[in-house]
SEFILUM-536870 format. One record per residue (C-alpha): residue in one letter; x, y, z. Coordinates in nm, 3 decimals, padded with zeros to 5 digits. Layout:
# residues N
A,X,Y,Z
...
END
This chain:
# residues 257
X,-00.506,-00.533,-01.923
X,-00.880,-00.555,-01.958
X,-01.019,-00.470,-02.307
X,-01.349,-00.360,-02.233
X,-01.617,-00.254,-02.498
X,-01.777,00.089,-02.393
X,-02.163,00.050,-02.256
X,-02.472,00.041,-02.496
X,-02.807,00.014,-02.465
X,-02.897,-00.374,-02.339
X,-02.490,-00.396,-02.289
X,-02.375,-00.252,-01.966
X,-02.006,-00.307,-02.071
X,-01.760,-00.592,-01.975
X,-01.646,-00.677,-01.702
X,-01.391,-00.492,-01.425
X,-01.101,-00.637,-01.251
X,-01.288,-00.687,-00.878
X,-01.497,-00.929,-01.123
X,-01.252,-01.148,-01.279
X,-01.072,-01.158,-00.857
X,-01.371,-01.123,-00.664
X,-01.115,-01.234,-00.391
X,-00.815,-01.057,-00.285
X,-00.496,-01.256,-00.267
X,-00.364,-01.425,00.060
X,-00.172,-01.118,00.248
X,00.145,-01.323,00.322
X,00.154,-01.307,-00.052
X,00.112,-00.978,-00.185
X,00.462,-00.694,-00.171
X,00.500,-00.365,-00.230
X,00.628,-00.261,-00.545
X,01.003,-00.164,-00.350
X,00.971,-00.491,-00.209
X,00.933,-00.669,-00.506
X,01.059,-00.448,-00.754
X,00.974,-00.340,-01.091
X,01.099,-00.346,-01.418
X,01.085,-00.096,-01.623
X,00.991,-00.221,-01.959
X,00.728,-00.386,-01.841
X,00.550,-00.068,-01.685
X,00.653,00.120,-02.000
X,00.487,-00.161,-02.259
X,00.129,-00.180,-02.051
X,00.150,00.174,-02.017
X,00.158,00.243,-02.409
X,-00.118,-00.020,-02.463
X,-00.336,00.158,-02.207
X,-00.298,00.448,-02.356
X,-00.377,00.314,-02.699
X,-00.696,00.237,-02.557
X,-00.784,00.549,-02.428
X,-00.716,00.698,-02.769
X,-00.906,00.447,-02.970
X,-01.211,00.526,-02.712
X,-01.196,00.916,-02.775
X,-01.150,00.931,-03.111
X,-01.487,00.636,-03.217
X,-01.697,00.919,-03.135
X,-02.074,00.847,-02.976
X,-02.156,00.461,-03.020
X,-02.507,00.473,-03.184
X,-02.780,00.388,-02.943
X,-02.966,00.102,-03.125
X,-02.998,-00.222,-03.034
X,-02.793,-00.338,-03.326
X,-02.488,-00.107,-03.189
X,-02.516,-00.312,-02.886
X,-02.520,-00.679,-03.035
X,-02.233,-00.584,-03.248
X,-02.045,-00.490,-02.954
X,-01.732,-00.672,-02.912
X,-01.672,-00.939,-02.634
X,-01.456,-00.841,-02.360
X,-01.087,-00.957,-02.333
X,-00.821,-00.999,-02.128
X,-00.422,-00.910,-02.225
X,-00.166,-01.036,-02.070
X,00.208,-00.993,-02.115
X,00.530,-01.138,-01.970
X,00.803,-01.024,-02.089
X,00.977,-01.342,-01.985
X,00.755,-01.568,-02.152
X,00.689,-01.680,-02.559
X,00.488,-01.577,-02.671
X,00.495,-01.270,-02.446
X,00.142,-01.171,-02.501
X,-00.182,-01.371,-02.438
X,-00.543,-01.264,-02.532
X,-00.837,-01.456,-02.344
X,-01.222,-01.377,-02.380
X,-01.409,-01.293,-01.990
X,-01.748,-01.387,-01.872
X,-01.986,-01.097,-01.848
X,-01.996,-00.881,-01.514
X,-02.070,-01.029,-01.226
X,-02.413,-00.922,-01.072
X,-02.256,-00.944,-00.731
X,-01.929,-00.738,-00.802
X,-01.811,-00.547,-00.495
X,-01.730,-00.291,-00.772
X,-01.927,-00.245,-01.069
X,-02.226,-00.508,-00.963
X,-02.608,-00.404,-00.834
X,-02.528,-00.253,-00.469
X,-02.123,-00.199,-00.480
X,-01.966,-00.173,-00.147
X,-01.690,00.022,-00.300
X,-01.697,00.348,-00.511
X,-01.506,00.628,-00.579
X,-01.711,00.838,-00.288
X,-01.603,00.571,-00.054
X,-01.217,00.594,-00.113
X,-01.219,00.943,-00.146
X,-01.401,01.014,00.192
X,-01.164,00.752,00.370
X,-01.493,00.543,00.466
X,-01.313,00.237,00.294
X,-00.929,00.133,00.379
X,-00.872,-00.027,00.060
X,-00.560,-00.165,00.145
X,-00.717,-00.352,00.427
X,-00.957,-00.449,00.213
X,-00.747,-00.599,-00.028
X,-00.537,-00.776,00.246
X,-00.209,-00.639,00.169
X,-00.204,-00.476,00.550
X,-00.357,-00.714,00.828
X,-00.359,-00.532,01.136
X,-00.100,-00.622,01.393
X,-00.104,-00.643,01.779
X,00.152,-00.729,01.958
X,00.234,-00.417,02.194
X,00.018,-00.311,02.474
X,-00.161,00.037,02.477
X,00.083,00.147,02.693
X,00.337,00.088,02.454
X,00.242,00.250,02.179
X,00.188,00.679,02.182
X,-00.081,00.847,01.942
X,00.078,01.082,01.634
X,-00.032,01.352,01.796
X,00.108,01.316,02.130
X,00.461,01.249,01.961
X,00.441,01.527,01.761
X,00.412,01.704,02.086
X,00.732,01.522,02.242
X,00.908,01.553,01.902
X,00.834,01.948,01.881
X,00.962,01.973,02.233
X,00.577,02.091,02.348
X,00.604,01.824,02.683
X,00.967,01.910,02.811
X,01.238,01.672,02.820
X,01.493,01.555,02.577
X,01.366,01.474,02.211
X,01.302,01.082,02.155
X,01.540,00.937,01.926
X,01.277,00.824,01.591
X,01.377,00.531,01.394
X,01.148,00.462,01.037
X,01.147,00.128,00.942
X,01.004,00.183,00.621
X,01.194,00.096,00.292
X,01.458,00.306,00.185
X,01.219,00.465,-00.128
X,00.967,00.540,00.109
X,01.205,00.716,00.348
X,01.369,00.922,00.106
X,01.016,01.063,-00.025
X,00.918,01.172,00.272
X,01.056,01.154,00.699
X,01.087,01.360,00.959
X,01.395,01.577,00.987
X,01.577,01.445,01.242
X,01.470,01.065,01.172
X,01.704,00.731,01.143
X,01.632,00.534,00.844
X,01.646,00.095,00.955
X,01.410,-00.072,00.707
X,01.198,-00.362,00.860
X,01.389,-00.607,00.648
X,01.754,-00.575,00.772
X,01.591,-00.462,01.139
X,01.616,-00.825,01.216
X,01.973,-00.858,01.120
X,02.080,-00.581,01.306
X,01.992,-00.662,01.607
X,02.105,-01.048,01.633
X,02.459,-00.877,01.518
X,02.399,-00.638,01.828
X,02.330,-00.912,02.033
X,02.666,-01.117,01.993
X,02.973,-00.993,02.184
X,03.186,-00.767,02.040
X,02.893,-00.722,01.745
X,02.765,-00.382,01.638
X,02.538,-00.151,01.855
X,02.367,00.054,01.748
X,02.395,00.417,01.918
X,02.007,00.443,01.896
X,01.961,00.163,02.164
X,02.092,00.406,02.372
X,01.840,00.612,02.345
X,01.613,00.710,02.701
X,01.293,00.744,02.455
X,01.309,00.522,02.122
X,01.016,00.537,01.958
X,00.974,00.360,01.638
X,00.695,00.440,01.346
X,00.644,00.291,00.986
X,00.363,00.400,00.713
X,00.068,00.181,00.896
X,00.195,00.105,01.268
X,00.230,-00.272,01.146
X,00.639,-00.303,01.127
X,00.684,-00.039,01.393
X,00.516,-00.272,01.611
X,00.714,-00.567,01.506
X,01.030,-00.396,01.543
X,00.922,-00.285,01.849
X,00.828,-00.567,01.972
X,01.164,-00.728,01.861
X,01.404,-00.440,02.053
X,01.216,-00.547,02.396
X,01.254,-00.896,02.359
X,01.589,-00.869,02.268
X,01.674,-00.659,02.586
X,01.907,-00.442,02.406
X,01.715,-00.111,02.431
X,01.821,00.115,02.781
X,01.526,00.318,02.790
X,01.162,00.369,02.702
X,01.035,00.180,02.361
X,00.729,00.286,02.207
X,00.582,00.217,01.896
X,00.353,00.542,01.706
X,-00.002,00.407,01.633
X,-00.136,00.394,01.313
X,00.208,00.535,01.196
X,00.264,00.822,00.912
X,-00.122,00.758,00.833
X,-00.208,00.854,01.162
X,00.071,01.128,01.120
X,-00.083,01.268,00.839
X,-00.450,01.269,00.981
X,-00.373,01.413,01.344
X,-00.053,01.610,01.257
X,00.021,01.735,00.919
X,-00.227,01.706,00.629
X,00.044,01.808,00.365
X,00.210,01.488,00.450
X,00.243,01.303,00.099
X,-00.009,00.982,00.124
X,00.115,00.750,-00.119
END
């Protein structure tokens, strides 16, 4: 938790967090909170000390502007706490802002008008989501198209929809309808289907499977993965750009968590 001394004259305030990690971690490296779980505790204790913070801000009142207010500023600290570790909280002074911060520095590429327009896909920018390609156009359908087969709009049976998002996400939000096989076990499940005698699932069966995720990066995966295996009897697309597409093209009520 940064501990930050409000701006002054001469002091533009310490530093943010894009300035202590300019850098975003290695993708391969960085889960999702169901993926890597959270404890409780934890969540609660920062949570108390942030809003400890807050309070102390509101209640000091306006700082006086004079230069002496701003050389008696604090410096700018870091907390950090580990519940597993002793002691379990650490203090350590930061460098001033950097100039060049994507953030808070002289010409910031990212601002709150950026993420709210949709300009900037933070995610992508912070490397948690590389983009994947491994289907062909013609393997993958736009939300909006599905949402035409799925509604019935084009004809023909209704494609059989598996989401291979976690089960968390799944059970905040799917389609009615939908068959819940999160990317981690999809793997599993489909080298038992391959074995004799092993488990198949009835959803291979399927004349249109189409697959989606939140981003259209697992869908494709999986998708990917149910062709090479050769267990699939019908059609296998993958929906592009997944429930963000969904929720762009289709149904702007769609919760975007």
């Amino acid at each position: 938790m940064l501990n930050n001394p409000p701006a002054a004259p001469g002091n533009p305030g310490g530093p943010c967090y894009r300035c202590v990690w300019p850098r975003p971690p290695p993708a391969e490296s960085v889960v999702s909170c169901g993926e890597g779980g959270i404890l409780g505790p934890v969540v609660g204790t920062m949570g108390l000390l942030q809003a400890l913070e807050a309070i102390k801000i509101i209640t000091a009142g306006p700082r006086a502007e004079s230069a002496s207010a701003s050389a008696s500023q604090p410096n700018p600290t870091l907390t950090m706490f580990s519940a597993c570790s002793t002691p379990q909280f650490r203090s350590v002074r930061l460098r001033p802002r950097r100039p060049d911060c994507a953030a808070c520095g002289a010409q910031p590429t990212i601002s709150t008008a950026s993420l709210r327009s949709g300009s900037l896909d933070y995610v992508a920018f912070c490397g948690v989501a590389n983009p994947v390609t491994v289907l062909s156009e013609n393997e993958r359908v736009g939300a909006a198209e599905f949402a035409r087969l799925w509604n019935g709009k084009q004809g023909g049976s209704r494609p059989v929809l598996v989401d291979v998002r976690d089960r968390t996400q799944f059970e905040l939000c799917n389609l009615p309808g939908s068959l819940n096989v999160p990317w981690s076990e999809f793997p599993a499940v489909l080298k038992r289907a391959v074995g004799d005698g092993g488990p198949r699932p009835e959803w291979l069966e399927a004349s249109d499977l189409a697959v989606v995720c939140k981003l259209g990066n697992d869908s494709q995966l999986a998708a990917r993965l149910i062709m090479d295996t050769g267990l699939a009897t019908g059609n296998v697309v993958d929906i592009r750009g997944g429930f963000r597409a969904w929720r762009s093209e289709v149904d702007d009520t769609w919760p975007d968590y």
